[in-house]
C-alpha positions as CSV (number, residue, x, y, z in Angstrom):
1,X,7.6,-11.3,-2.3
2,X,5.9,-10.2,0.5
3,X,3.0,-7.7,0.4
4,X,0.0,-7.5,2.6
5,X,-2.6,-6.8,0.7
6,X,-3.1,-6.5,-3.3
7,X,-6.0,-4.3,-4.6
8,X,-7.2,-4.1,-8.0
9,X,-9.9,-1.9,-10.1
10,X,-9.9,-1.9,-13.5
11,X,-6.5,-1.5,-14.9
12,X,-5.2,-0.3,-11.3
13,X,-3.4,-2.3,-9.2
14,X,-2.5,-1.1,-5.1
15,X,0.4,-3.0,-3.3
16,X,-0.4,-2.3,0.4
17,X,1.8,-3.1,3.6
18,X,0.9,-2.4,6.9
19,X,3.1,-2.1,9.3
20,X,2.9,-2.0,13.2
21,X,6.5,-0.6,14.3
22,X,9.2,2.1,13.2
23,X,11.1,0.2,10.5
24,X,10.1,1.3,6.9
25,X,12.0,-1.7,5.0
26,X,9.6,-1.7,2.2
27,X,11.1,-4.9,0.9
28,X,8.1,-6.8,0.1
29,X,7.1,-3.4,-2.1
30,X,10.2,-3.4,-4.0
31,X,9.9,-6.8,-4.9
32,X,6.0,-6.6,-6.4
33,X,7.1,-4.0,-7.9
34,X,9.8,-5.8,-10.3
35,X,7.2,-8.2,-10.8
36,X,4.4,-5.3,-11.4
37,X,5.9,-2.4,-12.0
38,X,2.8,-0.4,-12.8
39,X,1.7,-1.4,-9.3
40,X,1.3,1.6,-7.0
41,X,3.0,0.8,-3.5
42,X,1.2,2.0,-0.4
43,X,2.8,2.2,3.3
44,X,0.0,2.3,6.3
45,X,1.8,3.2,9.8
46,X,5.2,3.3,10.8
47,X,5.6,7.0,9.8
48,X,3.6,7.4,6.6
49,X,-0.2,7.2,6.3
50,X,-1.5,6.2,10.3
51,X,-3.6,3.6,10.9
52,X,-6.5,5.7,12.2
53,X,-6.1,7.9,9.5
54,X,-6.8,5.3,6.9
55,X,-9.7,3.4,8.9
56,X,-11.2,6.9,8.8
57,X,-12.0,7.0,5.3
58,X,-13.4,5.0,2.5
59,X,-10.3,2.7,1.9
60,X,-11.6,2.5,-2.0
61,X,-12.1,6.7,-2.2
62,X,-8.7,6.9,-0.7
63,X,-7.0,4.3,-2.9
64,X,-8.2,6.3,-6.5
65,X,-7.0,9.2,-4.5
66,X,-3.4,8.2,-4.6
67,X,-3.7,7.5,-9.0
């Protein structure tokens, strides 16, 4: 299982990967998931949210955001 970064506030729980090229695998997300399945995967670069565009914002403001 392999997942970057793991957030948590309250009863929510954020599974974060970050990557740095084109390929959107998302295995390490899937696999969390079966573990946690209430976790709510997050993809930073590589065709979904940019990297500047979430170092822009308050990382926790933008994390409620997404539920």
């Amino acid at each position: 299982m392999d997942t970057d970064y793991v957030v948590t506030a309250g009863e929510r729980l954020w599974a974060i990967e970050v990557k740095s090229g084109r390929t959107m695998r998302g295995g390490g997300l899937s696999a969390f998931r079966r573990v946690h399945p209430n976790a709510i995967p997050v993809v930073v670069g590589a065709g979904s949210v940019t990297l500047e565009e979430f170092f822009a914002v308050d990382p926790a403001a933008w994390l409620q955001s997404l539920g």
